[in-house]
N, C-alpha and C positions, 0 to 999 in steps of 0.2 A: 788225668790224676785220679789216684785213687780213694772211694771214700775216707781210708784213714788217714791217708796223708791229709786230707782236706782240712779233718777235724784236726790234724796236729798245726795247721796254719796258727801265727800269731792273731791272739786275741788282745784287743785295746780295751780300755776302761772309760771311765769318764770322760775325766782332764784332758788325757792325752787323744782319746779316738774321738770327742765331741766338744769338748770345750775349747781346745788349744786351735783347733782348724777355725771354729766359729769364729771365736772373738777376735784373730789375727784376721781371717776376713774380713770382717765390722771395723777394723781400725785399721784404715788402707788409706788411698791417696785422697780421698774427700779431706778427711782428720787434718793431712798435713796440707795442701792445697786447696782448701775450700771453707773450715770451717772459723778460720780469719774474716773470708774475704764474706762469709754471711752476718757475723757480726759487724764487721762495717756498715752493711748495708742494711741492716734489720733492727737494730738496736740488743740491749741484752733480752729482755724478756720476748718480745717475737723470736728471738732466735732457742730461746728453750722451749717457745707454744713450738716451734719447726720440729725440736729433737722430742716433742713429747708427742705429737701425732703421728710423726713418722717410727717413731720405737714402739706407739701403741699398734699399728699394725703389725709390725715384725713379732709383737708380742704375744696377741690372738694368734697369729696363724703359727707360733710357736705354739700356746695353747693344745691348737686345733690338733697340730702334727704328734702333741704329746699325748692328748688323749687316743686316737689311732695308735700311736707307738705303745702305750700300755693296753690295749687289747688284744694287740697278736704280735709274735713275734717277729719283727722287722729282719726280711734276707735281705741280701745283695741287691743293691740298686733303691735305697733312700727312698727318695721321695716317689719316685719310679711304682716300688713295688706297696707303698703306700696306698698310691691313686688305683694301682689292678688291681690291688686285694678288696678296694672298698667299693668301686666303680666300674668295676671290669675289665678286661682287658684291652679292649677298642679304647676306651678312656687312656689307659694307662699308657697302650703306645703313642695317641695322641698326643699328651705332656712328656712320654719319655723321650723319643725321637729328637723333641726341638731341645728339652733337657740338656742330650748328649753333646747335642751341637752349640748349646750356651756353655756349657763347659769348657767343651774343647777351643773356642773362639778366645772363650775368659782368657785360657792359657796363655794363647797368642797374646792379647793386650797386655795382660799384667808382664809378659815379657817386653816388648814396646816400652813399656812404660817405667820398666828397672834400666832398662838399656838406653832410655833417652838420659833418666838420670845418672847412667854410668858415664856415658858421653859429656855431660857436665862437668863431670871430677877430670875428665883425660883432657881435656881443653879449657881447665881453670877456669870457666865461664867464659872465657874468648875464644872466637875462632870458630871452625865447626869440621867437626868430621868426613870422611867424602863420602857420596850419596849412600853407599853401599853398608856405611861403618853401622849407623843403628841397626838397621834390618838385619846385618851379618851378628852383633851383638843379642839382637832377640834371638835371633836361630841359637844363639850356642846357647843361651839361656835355657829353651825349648829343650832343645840334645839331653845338657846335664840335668833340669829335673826328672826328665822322663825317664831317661837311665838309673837314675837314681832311687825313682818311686815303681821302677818294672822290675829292680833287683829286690828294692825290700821297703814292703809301707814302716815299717817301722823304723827302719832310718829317715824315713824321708819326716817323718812325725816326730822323731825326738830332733830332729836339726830345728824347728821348730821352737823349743824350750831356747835355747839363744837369743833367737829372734823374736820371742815374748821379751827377754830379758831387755834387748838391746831398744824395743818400743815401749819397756817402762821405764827404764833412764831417758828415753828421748822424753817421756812425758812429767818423769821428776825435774830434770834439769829447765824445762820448760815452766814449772812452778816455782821453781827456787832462782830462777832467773826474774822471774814476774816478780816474787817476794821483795826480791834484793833491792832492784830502782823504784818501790815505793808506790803509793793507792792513788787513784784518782774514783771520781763519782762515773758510773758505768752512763751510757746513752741511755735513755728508755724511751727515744722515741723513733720509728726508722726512719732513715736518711735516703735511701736508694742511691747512694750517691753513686756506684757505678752496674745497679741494676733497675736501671728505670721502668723495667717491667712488672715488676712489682712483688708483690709477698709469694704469689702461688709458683712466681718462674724461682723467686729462691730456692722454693720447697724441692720443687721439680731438679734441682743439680744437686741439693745436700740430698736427697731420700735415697741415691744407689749408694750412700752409706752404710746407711743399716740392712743392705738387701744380703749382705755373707753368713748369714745366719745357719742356712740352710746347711754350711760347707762338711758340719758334722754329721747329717743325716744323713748326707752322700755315703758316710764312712759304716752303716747298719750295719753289714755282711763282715765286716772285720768287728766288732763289737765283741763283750763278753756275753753283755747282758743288754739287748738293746733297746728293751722295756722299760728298763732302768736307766739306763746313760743317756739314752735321748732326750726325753723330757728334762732329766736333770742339769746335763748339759749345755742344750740350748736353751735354756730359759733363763739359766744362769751368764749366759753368752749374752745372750739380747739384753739384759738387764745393767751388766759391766758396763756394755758398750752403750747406752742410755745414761749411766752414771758419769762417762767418760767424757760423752757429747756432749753434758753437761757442765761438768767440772771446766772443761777449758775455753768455752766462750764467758765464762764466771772469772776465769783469769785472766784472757785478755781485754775483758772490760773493765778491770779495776785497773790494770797495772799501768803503768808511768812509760814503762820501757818500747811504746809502740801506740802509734797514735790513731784514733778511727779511719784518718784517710790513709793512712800505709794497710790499717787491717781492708779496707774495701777493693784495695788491689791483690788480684787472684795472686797465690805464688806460693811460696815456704820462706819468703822473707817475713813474715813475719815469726814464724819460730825463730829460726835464725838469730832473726833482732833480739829475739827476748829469752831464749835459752842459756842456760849456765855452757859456758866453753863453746858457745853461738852453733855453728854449723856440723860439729862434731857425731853428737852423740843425736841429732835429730836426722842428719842422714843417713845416720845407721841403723835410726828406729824406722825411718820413711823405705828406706832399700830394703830393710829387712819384712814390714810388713808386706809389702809390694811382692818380695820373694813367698814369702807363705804364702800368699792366695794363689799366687804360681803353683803351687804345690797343693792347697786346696783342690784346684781344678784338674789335675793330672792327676788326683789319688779317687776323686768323684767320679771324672768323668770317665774312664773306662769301667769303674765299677756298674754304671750306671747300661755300658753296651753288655758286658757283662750278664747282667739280666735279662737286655732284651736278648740276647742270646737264646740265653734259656726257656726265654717265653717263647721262642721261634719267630721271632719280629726283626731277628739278622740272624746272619748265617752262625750256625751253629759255632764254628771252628773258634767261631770270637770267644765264646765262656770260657776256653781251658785257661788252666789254673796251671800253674812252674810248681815245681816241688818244694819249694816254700808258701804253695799257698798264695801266690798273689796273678791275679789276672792276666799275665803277661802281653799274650797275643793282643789285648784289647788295649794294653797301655801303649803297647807301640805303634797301634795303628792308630789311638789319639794324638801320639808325640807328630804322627807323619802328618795328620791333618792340619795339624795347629802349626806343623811348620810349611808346610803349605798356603797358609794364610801368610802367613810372613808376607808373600808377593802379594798382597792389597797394600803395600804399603802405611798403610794408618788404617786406622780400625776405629776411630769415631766414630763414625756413623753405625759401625755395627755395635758399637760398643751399647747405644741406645736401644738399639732393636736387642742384644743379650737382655738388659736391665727389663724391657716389656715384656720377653718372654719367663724371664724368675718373676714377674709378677703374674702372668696367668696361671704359672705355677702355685703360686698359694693363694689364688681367686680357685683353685681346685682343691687344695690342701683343706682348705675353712669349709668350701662346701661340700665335702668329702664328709669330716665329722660332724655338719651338720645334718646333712642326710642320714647317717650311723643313729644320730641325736631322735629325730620324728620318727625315723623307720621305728625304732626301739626292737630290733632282731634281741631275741634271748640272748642272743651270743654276743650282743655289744658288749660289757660289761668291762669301760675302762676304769682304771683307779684314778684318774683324773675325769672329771666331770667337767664337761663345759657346754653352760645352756646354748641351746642352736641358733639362736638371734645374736651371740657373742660370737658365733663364728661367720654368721650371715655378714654380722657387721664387718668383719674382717675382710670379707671376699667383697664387700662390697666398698673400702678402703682401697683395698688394691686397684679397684677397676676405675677408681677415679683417680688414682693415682697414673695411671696405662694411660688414662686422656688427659692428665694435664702434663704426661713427659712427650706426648707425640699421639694424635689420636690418629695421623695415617699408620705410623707402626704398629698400632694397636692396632688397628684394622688387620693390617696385615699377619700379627699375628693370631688373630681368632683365624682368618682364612686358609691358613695353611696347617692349624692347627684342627678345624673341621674338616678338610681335605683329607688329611690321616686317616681320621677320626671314618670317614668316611670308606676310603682304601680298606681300613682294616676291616671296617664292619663288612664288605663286601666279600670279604677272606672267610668270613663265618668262622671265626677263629674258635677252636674248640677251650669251653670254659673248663678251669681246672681245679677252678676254686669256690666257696661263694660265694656272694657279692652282695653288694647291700642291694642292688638292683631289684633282686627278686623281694625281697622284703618292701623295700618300696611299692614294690606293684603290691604285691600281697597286700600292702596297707591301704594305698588308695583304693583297691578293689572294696575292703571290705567297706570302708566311707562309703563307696558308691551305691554296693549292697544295701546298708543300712539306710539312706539316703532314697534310694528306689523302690526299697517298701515300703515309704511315708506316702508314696504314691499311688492310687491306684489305675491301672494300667487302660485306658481309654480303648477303644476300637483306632482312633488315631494313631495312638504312640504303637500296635501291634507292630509287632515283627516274627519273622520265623525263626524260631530255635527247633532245629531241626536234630533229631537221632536217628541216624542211617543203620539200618541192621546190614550188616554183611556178613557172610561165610568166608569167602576169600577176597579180602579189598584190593589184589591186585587184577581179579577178575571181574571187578565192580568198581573201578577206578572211576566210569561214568557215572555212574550214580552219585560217588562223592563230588564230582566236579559240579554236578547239576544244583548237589544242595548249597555247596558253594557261593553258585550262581542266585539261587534264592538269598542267601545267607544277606549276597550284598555285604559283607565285613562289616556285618552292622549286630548279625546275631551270632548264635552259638552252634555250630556243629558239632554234634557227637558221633562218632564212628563207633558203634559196637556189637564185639562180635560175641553170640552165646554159644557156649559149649554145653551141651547136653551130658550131665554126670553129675558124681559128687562131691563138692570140695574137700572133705574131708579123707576122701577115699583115694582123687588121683593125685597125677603123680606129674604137676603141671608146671611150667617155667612162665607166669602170666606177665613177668617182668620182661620176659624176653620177646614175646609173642606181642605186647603193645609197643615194645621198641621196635620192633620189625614191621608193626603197620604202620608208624610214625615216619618211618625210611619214603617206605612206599609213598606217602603221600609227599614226604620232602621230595622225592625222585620224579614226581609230577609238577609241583609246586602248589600243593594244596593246603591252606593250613584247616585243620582239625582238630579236634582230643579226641584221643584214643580208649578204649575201654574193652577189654573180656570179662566177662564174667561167666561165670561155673551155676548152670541150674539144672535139675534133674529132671525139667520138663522144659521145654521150650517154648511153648504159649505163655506158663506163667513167669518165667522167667522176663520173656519180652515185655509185661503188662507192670512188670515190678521194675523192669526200667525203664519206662514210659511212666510209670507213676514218680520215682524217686530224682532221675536223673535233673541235676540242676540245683540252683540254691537262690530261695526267694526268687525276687520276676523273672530270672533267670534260668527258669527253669525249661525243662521241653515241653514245647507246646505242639507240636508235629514229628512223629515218625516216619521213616522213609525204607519203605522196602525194594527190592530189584526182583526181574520176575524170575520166579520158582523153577528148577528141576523138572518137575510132575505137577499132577493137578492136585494131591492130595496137599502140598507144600502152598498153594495157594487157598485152599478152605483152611488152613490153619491162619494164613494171614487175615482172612476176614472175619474168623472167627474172636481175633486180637483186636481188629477196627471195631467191630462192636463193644467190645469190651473197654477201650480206652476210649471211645468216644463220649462215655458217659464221665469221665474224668475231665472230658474238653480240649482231648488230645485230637488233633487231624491227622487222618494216615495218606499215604502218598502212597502208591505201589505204580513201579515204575517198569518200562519195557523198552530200553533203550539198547539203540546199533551205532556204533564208534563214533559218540556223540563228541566226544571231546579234540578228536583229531580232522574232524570235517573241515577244520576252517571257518569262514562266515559264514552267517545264516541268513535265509531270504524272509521264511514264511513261519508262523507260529498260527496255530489253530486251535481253538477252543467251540468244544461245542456242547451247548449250553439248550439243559436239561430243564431249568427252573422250577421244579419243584425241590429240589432236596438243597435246597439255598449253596449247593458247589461250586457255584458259578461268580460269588464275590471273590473267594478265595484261588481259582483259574486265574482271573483278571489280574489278580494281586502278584502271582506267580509270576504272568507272562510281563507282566508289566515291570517286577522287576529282573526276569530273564533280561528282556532287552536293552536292562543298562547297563548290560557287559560288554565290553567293547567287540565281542565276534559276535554279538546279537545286536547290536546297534541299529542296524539298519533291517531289520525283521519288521516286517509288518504283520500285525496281529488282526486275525481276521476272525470273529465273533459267529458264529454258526445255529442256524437251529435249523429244522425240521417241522415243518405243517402239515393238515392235509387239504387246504384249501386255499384258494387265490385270497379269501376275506381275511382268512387268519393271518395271512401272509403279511398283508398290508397294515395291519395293529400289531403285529408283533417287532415287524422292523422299528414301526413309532418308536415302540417301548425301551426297542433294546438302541437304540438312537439317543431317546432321555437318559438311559442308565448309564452309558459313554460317555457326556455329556458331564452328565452330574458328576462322575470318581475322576473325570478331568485325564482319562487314561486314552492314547490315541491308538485310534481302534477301527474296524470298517465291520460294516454288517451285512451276512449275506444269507437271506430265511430261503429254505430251500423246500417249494412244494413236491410231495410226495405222496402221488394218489395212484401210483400204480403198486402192482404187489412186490415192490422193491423192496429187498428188507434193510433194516436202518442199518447193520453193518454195511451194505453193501455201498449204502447212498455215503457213509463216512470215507469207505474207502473210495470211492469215486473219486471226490471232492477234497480228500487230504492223503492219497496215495503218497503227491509227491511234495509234501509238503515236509518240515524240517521237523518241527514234533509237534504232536498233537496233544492237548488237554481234554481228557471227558471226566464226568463225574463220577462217583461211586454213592450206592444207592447202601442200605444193610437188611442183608438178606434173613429171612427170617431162620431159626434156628431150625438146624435141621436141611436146610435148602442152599445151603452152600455149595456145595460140588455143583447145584445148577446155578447158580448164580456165577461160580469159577469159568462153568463152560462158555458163558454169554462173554464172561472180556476175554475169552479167546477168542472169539469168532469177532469180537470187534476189535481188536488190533492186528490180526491180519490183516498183510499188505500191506502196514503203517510202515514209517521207517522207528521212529521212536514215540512214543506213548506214554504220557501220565494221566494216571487215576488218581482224581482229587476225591477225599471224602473228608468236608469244611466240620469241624465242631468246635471251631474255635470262639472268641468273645467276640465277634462280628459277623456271626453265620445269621443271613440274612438281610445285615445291616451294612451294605456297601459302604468301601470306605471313598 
């Protein structure tokens, strides 16, 4: 279908596309079989606290839905696109999905449930149909609305205006019957006489009363204006139908015509008994409400696949749209579901497990604009206000409502509900919109910010927040895995790469270029932040993101380089260590060979300098290298060089007590060196084949860099991979 056709579909208004569906859902078979048999057993006033707790839920989370509904334009799919737009999309297919399926199941029962009462009329109340007669009765029920609502919502909505008509004569003749045989003094105290269970099991069968509320928000994507009709509609819906709930356990507790124990037996005798013209005009309110909510869920529920259509969460083919604008494909494969259900024969039990699942529905609806409410995104900005504790309250009505109708259906449906929820997230479903999500994090981050600088940062609490400089991060993919590995998903990695030039001058795509190392690293499984930036020198550029990078404690406190090209690309890096070190950044320059693809690791090596305090911060590394699961079993082996058997023996002590003390497991092994061995040599010896080595870094004096560059080349020869630590961090010296 084509955009314009789209836009020529009928649009509905208020009344007709949100009020007329609600409030016909909210006055269903509870109203005529149930809300007798609660005044029997409750007395008058219990039985108005039931319709006043249970309507003040329906009420917030109408609220909740109408503030959402006046901040953005409500498409296709109610509640559905509701929960995406505010939560995400994983969220939304996890309430759409079972959504679609409470829908189309509603179909089924509310046909059941016209066709038992048509079965009634065909056999005078005697007798009974043969096995096949209901079930064959729901199916054609099924057939004709679905036909019906696939050819045109707007026939199917205005047959509806009747069947308002025909359930407000059931409910005049119902007071003018009461009127006629004369007052008595109402109960006010409950009786239980046939629900011995007590107050909460009454609530628990009157509360799927007021649960059709929703029936018009299903209806968004055919709206004029659905900012406007929704709030006003449903609120006006929940409100009727609280008046209504009201109004008639008020009449059959005064009136003459029907006595407490006839009202405590379930049934529609007691309409019947006390209506004007008895059975008439009440079975045509009762068939008829019964048929609306039939039509309710067959105009929702494919609207509802309809979107996930569009969201890519079913198959595509389900969105198209007949040249009138209505959802076709998707109505007829809900008609085929729901007559499919047919063969459970009875739907009780599922009918409970539909009613659990519309209530996790607005336990997400409430905490939906309540999240909207604390985040405070710029962009919330409804014209309904509703404080976030009044929507909390809401979600958290529902959820006690979910365990006092069945707390294993409840169970089960969070289970299958996080199961989705889960599936979808695994899909990495690409975001198309924005979501309160990010604002939430955005929010709690800056609490945590603001929060973390009340503190000052101990040698204890240190951790690495690491800035990886790279040229090409998919030729230094090892370097980011390593910091990673430091990182421990505790600190912050920065990936950033400089460009030598002038911002003003080139001619640079930086948006593209940090999307394209964000790839790289999702294509490894690495998570990072990415970062280019444009300097016209590259020492100072590095020194100015070493000094800025971060915000409060979170800031960089270690750099991490990979080794150089040339040797001149390595005196500029040391030329940089010095420079940030005096800020109390530590620099890392690394020399690593296909570190990330080896597999497990055996051996970790550090060899340990002790003058230039590098060796707290080695420790700290290798120690938490090894609590990745392919370094796990590494043993860390503690290294030094003497030149005498005496020195040997007091240095093992020492480096024994210092093991000991930072509680890090560790072996020590002092290596005397009294022939004209040179110290590369005795390193490559003894850590040739070892998996990666730590040594220090010393800071060369200015000027003596290129000799200072050519010494860690001569000492990582032979190594397989190689880190240079140079510690200036808040614990250099002070082991942790």
């Amino acid at each position: 279908m084509s955009t314009s056709e789209r836009n020529t579909a009928p649009k509905f208004g208020t009344f007709l596309g949100v009020f007329t569906p609600s409030i016909l859902t909210i006055l269903g078979l509870v109203l005529y079989l149930r809300i007798g048999w609660v005044v029997g057993n409750l007395g008058l006033p219990q039985t108005i606290l039931i319709v006043l707790i249970a309507s003040s839920i329906t009420f917030i989370t109408g609220l909740s839905a109408s503030a959402i509904a006046t901040n953005i334009r409500i498409g296709v799919g109610g509640e559905y696109y509701m929960i995406s737009h505010s939560l995400g999309l994983e969220f939304g297919g996890a309430i759409g999905i079972p959504l679609y399926l409470c829908r189309t199941l509603s179909l089924t029962f509310y046909s059941f449930g016209l066709a038992e009462g048509v079965s009634l009329m065909l056999t005078n109340g005697g007798g009974s149909l043969p096995a096949y007669g209901v079930p064959a009765i729901a199916a054609s029920i099924i057939i004709i609305v679905t036909v019906l609502s696939g050819k045109s919502a707007s026939l199917a909505l205005k047959m509806q205006i009747p069947i308002m008509i025909a359930v407000a004569l059931s409910i005049a003749a119902l007071i003018f019957g009461a009127v006629s045989t004369g007052f008595r003094a109402p109960e006010m105290v409950a009786s239980y006489r046939t629900a011995p269970q007590g107050f909460w099991y009454v609530f628990a069968i009157f509360f799927p009363a007021v649960t059709g509320f929703t029936a018009g928000i299903g209806m968004s994507g055919d709206l004029k204006d659905s900012s406007e009709s929704i709030p006003r509609g449903t609120l006006l819906a929940v409100l009727t139908g609280a008046i209504i709930y009201v109004l008639i356990p008020i009449v059959f507790s005064i009136t003459n015509s029907v006595s407490f124990e006839e009202l405590a037996r379930p049934g529609v005798n007691a309409w019947t008994t006390t209506a004007f013209l008895g059975s008439v005009l009440v079975f045509a309110g009762m068939w008829g409400a019964i048929l609306s909510s039939a039509f309710g869920s067959i105009l929702a529920g494919p609207r509802v696949l309809q979107a996930l259509s569009e969201d890519g969460l079913a198959p595509r083919g389900f969105s198209r749209l007949s040249r009138n604008g209505q959802p076709a494909i998707a109505t007829w494969i809900t008609g085929t579901i729901a007559l499919t259900a047919v063969l459970l024969g009875s739907l009780n039990a599922v009918a409970q497990f539909v009613t659990i699942l519309f209530l996790s529905l607005y336990v997400v609806i409430n905490f939906s604009a309540a999240i909207e409410k604390l985040v405070r995104d710029p962009s919330y900005r409804p014209t309904i206000n509703v404080p976030w504790y009044v929507s909390i309250l809401g979600s958290t009505g529902a959820i006690f409502v979910m365990l006092l109708l069945n707390p294993f259906a409840c169970l089960a449906a969070i289970i299958i509900e996080v199961i989705i929820y889960i599936i979808l997230r695994r899909k990495s479903l690409g975001k198309r919109w924005g979501d309160v999500r990010a604002g939430f994090w955005f929010a709690l981050t800056r609490h945590a910010l603001i929060k973390l600088e009340g503190h000052s940062i101990d040698p204890r609490n240190w951790r690495p927040n690491i800035t990886v400089f790279t040229e090409e991060i998919h030729k230094e993919i090892d370097m980011v895995y390593l910091a990673t590995c430091f990182n421990q998903k505790m600190g912050v990695v920065n990936v950033c790469r400089i460009l030598e030039g002038w911002l003003s001058r080139e001619n640079l795509d930086i948006g593209k270029m940090e999307s394209s190392m964000r790839k790289v690293l999702s294509d490894h499984d690495l998570s990072a932040f990415c970062k280019v930036n444009v300097s016209p020198d590259f020492i100072q550029g590095a020194i100015d993101v070493a000094q800025i990078n971060g915000v409060g404690h979170l800031r960089s406190n270690t750099v991490m380089f990979g080794w150089p090209s040339d040797d001149v690309q390595l005196d500029l890096m040391l030329m940089i260590m010095r420079t940030i070190s005096t800020i109390g950044r530590s620099t890392i320059i690394t020399k690593l060979k296909n570190l990330k693809d080896r597999g497990f690791y055996r051996q970790i090596d550090i060899w340990w300098g002790g003058m230039e305090n590098n060796g707290d911060l080695m420790l700290l590394l290798a120690h938490l290298l090894r609590m990745n699961p392919m370094w796990r079993e590494a043993r860390i082996v503690l290294r030094s060089i003497v030149k005498d058997d005496a020195s040997k023996t007091k240095l093992e002590q020492c480096l024994s007590a210092t093991i000991s003390s930072v509680r890090i497991k560790a072996e020590v092994e002092v290596i005397v060196n009294n022939t004209r061995t040179t110290i590369a040599e005795v390193i490559r010896n003894h850590s040739g084949h070892t998996d990666i080595t730590f040594m220090g870094l010393m800071i060369p004096e200015s000027g003596h860099e290129h000799e200072y560059s050519n010494k860690l080349i001569e000492l990582s020869e032979g190594l397989k991979s190689v880190v240079f630590v140079r510690n200036a961090s808040e614990f250099s010296g002070k082991l942790l």
